[in-house]
PyMOL CGO cylinders between C-alpha atoms (Angstrom):
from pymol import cmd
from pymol.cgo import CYLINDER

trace = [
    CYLINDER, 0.00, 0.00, 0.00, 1.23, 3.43, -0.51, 0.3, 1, 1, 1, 1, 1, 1,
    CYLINDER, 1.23, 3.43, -0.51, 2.08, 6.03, 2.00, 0.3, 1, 1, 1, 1, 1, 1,
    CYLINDER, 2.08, 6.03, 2.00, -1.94, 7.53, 1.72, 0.3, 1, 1, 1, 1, 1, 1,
    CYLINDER, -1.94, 7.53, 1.72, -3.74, 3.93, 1.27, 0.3, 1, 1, 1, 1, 1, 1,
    CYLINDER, -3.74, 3.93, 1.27, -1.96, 2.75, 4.44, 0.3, 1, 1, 1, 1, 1, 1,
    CYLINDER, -1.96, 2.75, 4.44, -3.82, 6.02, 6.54, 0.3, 1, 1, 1, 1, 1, 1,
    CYLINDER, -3.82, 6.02, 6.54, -7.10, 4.90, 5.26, 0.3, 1, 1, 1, 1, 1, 1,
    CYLINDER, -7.10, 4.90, 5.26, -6.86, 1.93, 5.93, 0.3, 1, 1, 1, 1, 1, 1,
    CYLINDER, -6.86, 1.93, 5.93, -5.64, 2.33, 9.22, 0.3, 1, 1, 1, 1, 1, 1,
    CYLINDER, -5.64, 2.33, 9.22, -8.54, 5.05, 10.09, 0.3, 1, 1, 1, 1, 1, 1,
    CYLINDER, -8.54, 5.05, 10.09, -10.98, 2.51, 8.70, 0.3, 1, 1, 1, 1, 1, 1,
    CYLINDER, -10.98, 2.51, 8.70, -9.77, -0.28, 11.23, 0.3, 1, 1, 1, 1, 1, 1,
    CYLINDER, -9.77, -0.28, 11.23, -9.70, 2.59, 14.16, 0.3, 1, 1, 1, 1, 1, 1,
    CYLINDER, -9.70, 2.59, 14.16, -13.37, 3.47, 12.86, 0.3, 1, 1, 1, 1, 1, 1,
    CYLINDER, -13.37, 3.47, 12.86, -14.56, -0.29, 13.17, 0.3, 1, 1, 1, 1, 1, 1,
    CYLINDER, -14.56, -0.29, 13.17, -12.88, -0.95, 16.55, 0.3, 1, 1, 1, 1, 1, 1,
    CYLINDER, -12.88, -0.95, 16.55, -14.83, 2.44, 17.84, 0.3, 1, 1, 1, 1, 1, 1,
    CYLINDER, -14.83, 2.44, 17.84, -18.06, 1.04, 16.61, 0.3, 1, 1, 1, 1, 1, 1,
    CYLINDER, -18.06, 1.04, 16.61, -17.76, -2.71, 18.10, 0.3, 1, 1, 1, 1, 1, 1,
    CYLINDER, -17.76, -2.71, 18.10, -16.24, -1.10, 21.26, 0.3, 1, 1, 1, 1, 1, 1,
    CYLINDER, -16.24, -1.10, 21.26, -19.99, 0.60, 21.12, 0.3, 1, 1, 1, 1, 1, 1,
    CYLINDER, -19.99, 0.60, 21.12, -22.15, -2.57, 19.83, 0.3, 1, 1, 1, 1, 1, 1,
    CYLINDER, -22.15, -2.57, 19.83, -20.82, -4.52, 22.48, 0.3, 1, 1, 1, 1, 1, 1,
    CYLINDER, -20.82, -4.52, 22.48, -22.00, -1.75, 25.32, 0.3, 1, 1, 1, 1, 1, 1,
    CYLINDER, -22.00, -1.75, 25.32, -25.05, -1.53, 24.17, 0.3, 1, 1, 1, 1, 1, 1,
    CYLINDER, -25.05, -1.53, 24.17, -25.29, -5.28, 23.90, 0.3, 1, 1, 1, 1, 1, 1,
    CYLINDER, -25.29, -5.28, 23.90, -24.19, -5.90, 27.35, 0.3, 1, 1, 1, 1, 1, 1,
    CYLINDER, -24.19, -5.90, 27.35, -26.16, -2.82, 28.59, 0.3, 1, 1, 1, 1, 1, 1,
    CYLINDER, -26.16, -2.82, 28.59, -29.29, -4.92, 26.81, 0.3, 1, 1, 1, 1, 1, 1,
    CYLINDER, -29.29, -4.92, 26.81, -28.32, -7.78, 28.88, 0.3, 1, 1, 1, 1, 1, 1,
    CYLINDER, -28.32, -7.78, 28.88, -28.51, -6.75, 31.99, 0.3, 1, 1, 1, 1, 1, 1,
    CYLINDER, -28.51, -6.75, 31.99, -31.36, -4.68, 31.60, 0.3, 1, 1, 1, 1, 1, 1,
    CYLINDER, -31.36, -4.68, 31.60, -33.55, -8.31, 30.46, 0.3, 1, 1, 1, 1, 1, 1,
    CYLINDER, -33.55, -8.31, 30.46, -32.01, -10.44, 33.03, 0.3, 1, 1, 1, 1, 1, 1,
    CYLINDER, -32.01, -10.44, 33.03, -30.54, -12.24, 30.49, 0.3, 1, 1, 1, 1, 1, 1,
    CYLINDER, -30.54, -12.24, 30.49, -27.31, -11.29, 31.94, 0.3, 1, 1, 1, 1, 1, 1,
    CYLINDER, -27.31, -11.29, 31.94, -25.04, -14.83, 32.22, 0.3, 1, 1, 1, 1, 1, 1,
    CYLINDER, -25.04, -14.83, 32.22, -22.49, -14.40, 35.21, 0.3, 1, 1, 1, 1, 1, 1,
    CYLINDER, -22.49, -14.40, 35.21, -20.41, -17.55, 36.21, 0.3, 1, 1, 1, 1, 1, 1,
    CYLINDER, -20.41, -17.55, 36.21, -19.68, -18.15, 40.13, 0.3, 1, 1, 1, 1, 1, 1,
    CYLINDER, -19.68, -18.15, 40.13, -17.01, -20.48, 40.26, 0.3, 1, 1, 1, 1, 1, 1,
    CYLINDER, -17.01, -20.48, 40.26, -13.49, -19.80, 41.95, 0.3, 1, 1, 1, 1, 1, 1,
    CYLINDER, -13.49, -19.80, 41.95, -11.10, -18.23, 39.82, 0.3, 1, 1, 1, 1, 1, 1,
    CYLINDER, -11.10, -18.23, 39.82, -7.58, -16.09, 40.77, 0.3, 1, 1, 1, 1, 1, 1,
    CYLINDER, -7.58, -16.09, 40.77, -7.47, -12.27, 39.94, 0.3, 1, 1, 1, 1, 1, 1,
    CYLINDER, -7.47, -12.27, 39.94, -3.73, -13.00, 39.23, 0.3, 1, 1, 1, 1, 1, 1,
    CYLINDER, -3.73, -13.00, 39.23, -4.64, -14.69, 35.40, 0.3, 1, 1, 1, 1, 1, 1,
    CYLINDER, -4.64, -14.69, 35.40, -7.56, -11.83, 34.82, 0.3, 1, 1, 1, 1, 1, 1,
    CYLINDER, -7.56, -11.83, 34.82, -5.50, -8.92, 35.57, 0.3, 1, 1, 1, 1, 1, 1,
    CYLINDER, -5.50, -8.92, 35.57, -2.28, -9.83, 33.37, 0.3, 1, 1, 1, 1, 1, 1,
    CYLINDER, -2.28, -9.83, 33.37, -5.14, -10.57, 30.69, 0.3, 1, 1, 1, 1, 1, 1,
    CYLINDER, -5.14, -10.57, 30.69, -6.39, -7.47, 30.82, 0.3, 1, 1, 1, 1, 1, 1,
    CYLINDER, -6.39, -7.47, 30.82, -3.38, -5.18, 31.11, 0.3, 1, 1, 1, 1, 1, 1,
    CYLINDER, -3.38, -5.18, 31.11, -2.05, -7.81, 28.19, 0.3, 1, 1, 1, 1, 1, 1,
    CYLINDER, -2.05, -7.81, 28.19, -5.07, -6.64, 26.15, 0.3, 1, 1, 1, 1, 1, 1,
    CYLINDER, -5.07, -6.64, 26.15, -4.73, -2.74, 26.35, 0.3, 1, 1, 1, 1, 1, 1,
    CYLINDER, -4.73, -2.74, 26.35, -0.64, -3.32, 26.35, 0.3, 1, 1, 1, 1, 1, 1,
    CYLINDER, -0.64, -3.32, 26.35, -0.26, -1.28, 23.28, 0.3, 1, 1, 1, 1, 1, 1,
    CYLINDER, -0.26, -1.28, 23.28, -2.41, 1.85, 23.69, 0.3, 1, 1, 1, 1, 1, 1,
    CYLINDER, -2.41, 1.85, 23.69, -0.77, 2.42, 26.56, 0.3, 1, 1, 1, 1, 1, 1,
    CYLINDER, -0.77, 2.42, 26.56, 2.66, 2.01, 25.04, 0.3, 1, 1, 1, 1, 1, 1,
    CYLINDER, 2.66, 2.01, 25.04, 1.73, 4.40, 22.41, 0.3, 1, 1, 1, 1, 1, 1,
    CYLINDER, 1.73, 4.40, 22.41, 1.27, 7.10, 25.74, 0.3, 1, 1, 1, 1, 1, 1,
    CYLINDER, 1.27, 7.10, 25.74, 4.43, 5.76, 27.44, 0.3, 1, 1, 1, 1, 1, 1,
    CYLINDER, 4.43, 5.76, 27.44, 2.03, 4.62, 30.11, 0.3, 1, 1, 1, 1, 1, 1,
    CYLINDER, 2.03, 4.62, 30.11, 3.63, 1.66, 32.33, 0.3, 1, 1, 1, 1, 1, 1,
    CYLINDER, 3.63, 1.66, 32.33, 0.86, -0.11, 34.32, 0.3, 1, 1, 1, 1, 1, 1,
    CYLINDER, 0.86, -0.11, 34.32, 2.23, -1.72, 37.30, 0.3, 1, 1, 1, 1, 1, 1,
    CYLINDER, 2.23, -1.72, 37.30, 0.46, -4.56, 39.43, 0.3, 1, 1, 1, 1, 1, 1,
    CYLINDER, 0.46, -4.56, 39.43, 1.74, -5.79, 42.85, 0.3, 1, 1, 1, 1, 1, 1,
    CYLINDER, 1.74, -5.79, 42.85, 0.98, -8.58, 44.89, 0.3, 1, 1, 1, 1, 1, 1,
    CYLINDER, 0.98, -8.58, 44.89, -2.18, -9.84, 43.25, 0.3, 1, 1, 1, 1, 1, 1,
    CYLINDER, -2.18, -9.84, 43.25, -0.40, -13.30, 42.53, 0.3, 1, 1, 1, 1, 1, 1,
    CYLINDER, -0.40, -13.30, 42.53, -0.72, -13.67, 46.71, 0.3, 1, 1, 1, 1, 1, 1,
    CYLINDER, -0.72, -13.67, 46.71, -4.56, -12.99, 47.08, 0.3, 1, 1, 1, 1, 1, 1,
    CYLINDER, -4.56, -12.99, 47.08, -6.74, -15.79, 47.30, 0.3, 1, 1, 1, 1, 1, 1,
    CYLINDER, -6.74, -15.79, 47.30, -8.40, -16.85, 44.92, 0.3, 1, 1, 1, 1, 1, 1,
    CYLINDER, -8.40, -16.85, 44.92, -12.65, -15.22, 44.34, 0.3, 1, 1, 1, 1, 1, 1,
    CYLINDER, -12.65, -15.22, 44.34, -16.14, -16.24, 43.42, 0.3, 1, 1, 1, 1, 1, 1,
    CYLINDER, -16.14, -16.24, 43.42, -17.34, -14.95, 40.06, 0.3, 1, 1, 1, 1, 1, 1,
    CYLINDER, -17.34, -14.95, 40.06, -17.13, -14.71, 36.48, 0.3, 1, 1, 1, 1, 1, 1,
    CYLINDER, -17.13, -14.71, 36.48, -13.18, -14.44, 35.27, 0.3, 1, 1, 1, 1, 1, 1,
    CYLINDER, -13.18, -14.44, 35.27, -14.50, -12.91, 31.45, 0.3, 1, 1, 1, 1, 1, 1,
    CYLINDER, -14.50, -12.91, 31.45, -16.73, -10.45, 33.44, 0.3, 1, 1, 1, 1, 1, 1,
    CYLINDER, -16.73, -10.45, 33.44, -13.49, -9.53, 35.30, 0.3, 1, 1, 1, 1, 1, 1,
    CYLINDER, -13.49, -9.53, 35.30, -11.46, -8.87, 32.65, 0.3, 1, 1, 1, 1, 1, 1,
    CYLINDER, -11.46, -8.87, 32.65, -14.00, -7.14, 30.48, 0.3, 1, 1, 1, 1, 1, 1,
    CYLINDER, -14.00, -7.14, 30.48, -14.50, -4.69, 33.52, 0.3, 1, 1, 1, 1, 1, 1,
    CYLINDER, -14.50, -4.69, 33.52, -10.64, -4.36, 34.35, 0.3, 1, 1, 1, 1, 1, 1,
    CYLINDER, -10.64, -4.36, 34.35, -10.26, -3.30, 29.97, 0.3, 1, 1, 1, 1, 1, 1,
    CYLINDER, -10.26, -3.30, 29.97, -12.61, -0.63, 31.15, 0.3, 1, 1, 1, 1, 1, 1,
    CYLINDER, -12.61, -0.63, 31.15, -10.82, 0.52, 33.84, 0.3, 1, 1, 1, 1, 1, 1,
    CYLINDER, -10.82, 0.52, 33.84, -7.59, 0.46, 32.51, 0.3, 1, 1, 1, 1, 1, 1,
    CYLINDER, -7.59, 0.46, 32.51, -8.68, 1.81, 28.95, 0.3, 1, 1, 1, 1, 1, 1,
    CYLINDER, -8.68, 1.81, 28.95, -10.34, 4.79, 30.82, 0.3, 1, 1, 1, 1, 1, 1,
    CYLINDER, -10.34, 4.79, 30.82, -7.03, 5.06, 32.89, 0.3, 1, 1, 1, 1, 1, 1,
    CYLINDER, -7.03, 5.06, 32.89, -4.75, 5.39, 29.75, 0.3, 1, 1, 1, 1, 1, 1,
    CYLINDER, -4.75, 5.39, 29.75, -7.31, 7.21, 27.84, 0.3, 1, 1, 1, 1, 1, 1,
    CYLINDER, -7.31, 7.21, 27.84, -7.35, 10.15, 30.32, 0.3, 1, 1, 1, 1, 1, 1,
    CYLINDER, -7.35, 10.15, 30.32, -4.11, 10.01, 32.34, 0.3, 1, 1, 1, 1, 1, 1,
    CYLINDER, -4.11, 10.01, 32.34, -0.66, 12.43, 30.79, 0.3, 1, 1, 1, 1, 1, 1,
    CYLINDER, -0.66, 12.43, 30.79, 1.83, 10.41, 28.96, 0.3, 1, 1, 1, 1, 1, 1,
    CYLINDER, 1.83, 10.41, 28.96, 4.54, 9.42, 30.41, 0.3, 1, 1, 1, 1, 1, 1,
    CYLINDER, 4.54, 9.42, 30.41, 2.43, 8.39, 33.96, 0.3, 1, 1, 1, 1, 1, 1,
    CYLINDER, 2.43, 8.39, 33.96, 2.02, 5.51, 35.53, 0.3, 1, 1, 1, 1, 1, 1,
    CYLINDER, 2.02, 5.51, 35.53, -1.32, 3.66, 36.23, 0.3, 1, 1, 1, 1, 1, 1,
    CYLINDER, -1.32, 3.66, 36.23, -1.33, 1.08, 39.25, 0.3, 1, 1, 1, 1, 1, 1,
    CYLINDER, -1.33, 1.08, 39.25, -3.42, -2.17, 39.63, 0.3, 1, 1, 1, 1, 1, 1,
    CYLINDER, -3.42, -2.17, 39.63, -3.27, -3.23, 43.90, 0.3, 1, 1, 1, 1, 1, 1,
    CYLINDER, -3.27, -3.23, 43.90, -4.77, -5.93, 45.66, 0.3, 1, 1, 1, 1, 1, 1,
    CYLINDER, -4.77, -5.93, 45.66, -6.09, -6.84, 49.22, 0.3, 1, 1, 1, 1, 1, 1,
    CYLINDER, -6.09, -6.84, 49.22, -7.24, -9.14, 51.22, 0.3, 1, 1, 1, 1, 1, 1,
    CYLINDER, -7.24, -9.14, 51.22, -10.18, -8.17, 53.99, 0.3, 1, 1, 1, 1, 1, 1,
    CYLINDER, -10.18, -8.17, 53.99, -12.62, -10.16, 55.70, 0.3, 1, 1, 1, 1, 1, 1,
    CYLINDER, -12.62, -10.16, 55.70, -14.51, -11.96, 53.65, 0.3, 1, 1, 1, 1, 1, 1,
    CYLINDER, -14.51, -11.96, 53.65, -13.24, -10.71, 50.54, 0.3, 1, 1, 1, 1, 1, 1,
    CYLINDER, -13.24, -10.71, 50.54, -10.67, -8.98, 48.21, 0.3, 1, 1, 1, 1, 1, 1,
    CYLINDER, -10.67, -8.98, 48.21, -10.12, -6.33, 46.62, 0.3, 1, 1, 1, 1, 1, 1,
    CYLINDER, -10.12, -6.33, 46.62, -8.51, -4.51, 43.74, 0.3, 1, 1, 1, 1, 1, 1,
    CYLINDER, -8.51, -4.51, 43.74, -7.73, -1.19, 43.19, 0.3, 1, 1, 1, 1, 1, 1,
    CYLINDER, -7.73, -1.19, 43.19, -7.08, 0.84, 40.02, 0.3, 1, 1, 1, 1, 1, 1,
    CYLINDER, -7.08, 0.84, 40.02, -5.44, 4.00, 40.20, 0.3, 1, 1, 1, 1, 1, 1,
    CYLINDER, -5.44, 4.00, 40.20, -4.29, 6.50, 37.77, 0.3, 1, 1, 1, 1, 1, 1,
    CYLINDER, -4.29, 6.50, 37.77, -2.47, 10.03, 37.51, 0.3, 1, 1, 1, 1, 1, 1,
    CYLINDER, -2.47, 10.03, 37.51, -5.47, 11.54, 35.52, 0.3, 1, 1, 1, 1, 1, 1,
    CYLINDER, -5.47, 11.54, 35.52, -7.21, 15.03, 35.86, 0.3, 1, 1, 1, 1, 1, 1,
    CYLINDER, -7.21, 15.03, 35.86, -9.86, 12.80, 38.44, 0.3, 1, 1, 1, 1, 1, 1,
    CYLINDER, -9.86, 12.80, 38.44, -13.31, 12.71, 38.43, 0.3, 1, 1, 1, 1, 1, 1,
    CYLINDER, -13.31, 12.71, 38.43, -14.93, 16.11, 37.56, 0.3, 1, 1, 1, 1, 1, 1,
    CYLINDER, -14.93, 16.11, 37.56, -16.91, 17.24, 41.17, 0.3, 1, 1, 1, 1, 1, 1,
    CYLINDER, -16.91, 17.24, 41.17, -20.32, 17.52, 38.93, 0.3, 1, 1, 1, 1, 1, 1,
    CYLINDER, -20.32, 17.52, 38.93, -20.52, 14.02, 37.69, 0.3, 1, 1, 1, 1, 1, 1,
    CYLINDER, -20.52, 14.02, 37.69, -18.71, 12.10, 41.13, 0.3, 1, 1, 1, 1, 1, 1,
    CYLINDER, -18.71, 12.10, 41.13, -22.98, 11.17, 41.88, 0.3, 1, 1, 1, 1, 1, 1,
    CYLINDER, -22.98, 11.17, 41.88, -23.66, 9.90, 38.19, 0.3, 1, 1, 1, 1, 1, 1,
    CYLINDER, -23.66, 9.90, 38.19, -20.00, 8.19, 37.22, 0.3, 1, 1, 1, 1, 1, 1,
    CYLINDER, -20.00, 8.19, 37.22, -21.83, 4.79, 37.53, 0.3, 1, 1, 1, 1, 1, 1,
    CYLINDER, -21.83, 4.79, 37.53, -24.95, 6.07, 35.15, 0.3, 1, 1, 1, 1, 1, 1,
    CYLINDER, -24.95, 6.07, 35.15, -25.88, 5.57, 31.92, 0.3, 1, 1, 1, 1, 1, 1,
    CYLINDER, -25.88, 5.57, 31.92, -24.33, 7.76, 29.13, 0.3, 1, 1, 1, 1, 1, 1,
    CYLINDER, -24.33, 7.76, 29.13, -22.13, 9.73, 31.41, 0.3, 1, 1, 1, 1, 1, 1,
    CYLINDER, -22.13, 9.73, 31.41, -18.63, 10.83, 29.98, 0.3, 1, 1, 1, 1, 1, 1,
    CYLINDER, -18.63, 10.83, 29.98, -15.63, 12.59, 31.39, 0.3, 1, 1, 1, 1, 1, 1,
    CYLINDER, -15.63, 12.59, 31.39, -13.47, 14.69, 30.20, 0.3, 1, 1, 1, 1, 1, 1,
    CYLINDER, -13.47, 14.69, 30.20, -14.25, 15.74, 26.78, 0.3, 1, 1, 1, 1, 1, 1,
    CYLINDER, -14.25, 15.74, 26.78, -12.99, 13.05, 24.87, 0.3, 1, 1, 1, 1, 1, 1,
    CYLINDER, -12.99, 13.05, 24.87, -11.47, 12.44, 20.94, 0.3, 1, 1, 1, 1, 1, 1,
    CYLINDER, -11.47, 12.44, 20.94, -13.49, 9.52, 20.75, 0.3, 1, 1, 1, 1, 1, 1,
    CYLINDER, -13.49, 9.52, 20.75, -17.01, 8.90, 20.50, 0.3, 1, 1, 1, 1, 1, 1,
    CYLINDER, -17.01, 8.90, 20.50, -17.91, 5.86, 23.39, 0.3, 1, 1, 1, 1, 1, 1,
    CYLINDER, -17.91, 5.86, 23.39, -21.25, 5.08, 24.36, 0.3, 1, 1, 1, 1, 1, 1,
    CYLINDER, -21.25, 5.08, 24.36, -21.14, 5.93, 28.10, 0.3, 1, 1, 1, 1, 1, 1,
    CYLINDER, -21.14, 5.93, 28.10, -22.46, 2.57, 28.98, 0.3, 1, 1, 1, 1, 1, 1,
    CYLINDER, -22.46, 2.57, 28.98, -18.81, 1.48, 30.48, 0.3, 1, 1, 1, 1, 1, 1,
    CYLINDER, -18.81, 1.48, 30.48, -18.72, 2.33, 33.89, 0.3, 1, 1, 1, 1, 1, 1,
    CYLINDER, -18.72, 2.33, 33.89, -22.54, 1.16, 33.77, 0.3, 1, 1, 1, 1, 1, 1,
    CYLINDER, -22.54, 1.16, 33.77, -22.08, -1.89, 32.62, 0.3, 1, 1, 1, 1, 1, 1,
    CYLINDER, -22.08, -1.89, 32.62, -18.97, -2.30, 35.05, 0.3, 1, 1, 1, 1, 1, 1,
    CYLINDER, -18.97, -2.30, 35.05, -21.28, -1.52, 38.36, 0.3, 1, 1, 1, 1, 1, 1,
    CYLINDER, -21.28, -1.52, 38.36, -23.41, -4.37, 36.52, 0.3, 1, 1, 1, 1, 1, 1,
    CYLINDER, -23.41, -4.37, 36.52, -21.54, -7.47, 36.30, 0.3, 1, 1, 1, 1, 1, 1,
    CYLINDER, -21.54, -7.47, 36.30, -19.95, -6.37, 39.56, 0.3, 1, 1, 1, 1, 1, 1,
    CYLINDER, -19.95, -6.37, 39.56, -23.01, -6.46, 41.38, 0.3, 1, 1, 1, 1, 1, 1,
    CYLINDER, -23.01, -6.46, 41.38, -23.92, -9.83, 39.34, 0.3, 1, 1, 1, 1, 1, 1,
    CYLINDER, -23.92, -9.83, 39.34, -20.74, -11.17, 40.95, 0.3, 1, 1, 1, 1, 1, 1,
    CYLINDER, -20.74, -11.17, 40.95, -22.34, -10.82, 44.52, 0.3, 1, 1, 1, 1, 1, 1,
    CYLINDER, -22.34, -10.82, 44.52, -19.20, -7.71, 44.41, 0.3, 1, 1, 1, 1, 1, 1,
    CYLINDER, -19.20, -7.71, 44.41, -18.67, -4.03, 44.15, 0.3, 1, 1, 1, 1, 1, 1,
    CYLINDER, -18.67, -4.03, 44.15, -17.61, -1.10, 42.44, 0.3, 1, 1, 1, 1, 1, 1,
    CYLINDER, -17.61, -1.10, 42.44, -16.45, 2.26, 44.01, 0.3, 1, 1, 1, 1, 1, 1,
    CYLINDER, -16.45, 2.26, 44.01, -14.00, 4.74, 43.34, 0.3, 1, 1, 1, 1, 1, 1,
    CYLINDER, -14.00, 4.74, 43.34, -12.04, 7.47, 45.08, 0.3, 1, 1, 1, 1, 1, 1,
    CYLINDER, -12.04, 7.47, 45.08, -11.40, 10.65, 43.59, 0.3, 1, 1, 1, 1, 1, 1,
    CYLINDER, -11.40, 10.65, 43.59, -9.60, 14.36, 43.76, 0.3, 1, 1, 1, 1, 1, 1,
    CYLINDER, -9.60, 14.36, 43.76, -10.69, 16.42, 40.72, 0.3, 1, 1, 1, 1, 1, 1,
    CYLINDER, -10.69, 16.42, 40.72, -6.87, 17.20, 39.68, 0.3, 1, 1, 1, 1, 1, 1,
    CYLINDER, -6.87, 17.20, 39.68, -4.93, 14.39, 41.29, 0.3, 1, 1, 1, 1, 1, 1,
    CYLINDER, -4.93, 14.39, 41.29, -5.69, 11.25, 39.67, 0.3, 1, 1, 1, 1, 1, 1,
    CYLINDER, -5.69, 11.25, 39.67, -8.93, 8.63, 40.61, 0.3, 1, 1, 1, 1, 1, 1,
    CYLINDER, -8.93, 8.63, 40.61, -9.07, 5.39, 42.03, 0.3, 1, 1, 1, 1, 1, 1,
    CYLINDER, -9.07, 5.39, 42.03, -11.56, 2.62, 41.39, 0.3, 1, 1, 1, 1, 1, 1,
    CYLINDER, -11.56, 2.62, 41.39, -11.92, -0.43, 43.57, 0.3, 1, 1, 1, 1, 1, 1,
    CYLINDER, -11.92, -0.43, 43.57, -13.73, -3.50, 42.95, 0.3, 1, 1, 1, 1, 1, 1,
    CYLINDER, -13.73, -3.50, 42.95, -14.72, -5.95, 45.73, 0.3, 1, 1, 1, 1, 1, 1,
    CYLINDER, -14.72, -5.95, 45.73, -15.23, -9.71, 45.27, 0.3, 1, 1, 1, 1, 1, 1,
    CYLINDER, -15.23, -9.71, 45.27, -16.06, -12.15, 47.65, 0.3, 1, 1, 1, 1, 1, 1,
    CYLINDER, -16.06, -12.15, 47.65, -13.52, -14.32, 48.81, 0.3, 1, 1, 1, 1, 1, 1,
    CYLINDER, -13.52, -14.32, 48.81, -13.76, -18.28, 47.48, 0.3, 1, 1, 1, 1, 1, 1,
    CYLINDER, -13.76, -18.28, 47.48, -12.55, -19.95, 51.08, 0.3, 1, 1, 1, 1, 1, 1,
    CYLINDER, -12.55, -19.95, 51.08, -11.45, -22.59, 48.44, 0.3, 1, 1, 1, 1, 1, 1,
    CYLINDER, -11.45, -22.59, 48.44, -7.61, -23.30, 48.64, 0.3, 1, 1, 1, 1, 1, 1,
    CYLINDER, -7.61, -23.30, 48.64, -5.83, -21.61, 45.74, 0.3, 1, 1, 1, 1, 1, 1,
    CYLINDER, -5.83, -21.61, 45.74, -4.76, -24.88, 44.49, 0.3, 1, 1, 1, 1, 1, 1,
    CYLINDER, -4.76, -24.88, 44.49, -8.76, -25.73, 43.93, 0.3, 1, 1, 1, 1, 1, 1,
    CYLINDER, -8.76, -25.73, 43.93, -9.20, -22.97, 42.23, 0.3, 1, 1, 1, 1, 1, 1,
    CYLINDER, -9.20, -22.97, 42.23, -9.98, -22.44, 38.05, 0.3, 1, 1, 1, 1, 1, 1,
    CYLINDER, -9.98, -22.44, 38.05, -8.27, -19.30, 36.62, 0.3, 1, 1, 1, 1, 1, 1,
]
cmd.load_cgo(trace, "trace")
């Protein structure tokens, strides 16, 4: 392909990934507004989803010179729920991380263990959560920051969704200016890791 037919065809793949990244919200969105939505409860470890997902958005954040860093989430035990639910909400995360956060910064993934249950955090060095929309984030057709990219608003939605399908949580933690932090819960399995399916 020549220099020009190379652009086009890579605004035409850019163009298709923005419209199935869209389909698929809505989709999802449809799901769990029927009760059609399927959510597995089986023990799994967050070690396998996480590396999945950060494996998955790998290369946008590259582009940014974003390095995602996750510690100690190979030590937590392992959860109940659905592992493709789990990585299709940590994508989220982590795509809205890189999408908003200043090149060059550095977006962490952190685990704990409570009572009862575990929990991972996602934090970034983004412009936060805007003080207007901190009692909507989890709504329908909310966006951030203005954005370069048209996305349903059905992400965070969608997140709180399978979550909550999971018998788990969503929540977040923000400063408007220094970054935001969103932690999902999960209840632990009581299993011992070496029962466990990632």
């Amino acid at each position: 392909l020549t220099a020009e037919q190379a652009a086009i065809v890579s605004d035409l793949r850019k163009d298709h990934q923005r419209l199935v990244r869209i389909v698929s919200e809505l989709l999802n969105m449809a799901q769990a507004e029927s009760g059609k939505l399927e959510i597995q409860h089986i023990p799994f470890h967050l070690d396998a989803a996480v590396e999945e997902a950060i494996l998955a958005v790998q290369n946008t954040a590259d582009q940014r010179a974003i390095s995602i860093t996750h510690k100690g989430i190979g030590e937590l035990p392992a959860v109940l729920g659905d592992s493709d639910k789990t990585v299709w909400v940590l994508v989220n995360l982590l795509g809205n991380a890189i999408r908003y956060a200043p090149a060059g910064s550095a977006i962490d993934v952190m685990g704990e263990e409570t009572q009862g249950s575990v929990r991972l955090a996602v934090r970034d060095q983004g412009p936060g959560v805007p003080l207007d929309l901190r009692s909507h984030i989890f709504e329908r057709f909310i966006h951030g920051h203005a954005r370069t990219e048209p996305h349903a608003g059905l992400g965070l939605a969608i997140c709180r969704e399978f979550m909550n399908a999971m018998g788990g949580s969503i929540s977040y933690r923000s400063e408007e200016g220094a970054g935001a932090t969103f932690v999902l819960t999960f209840v632990a399995s009581h299993l011992d890791q070496d029962s466990a399916t990632d």
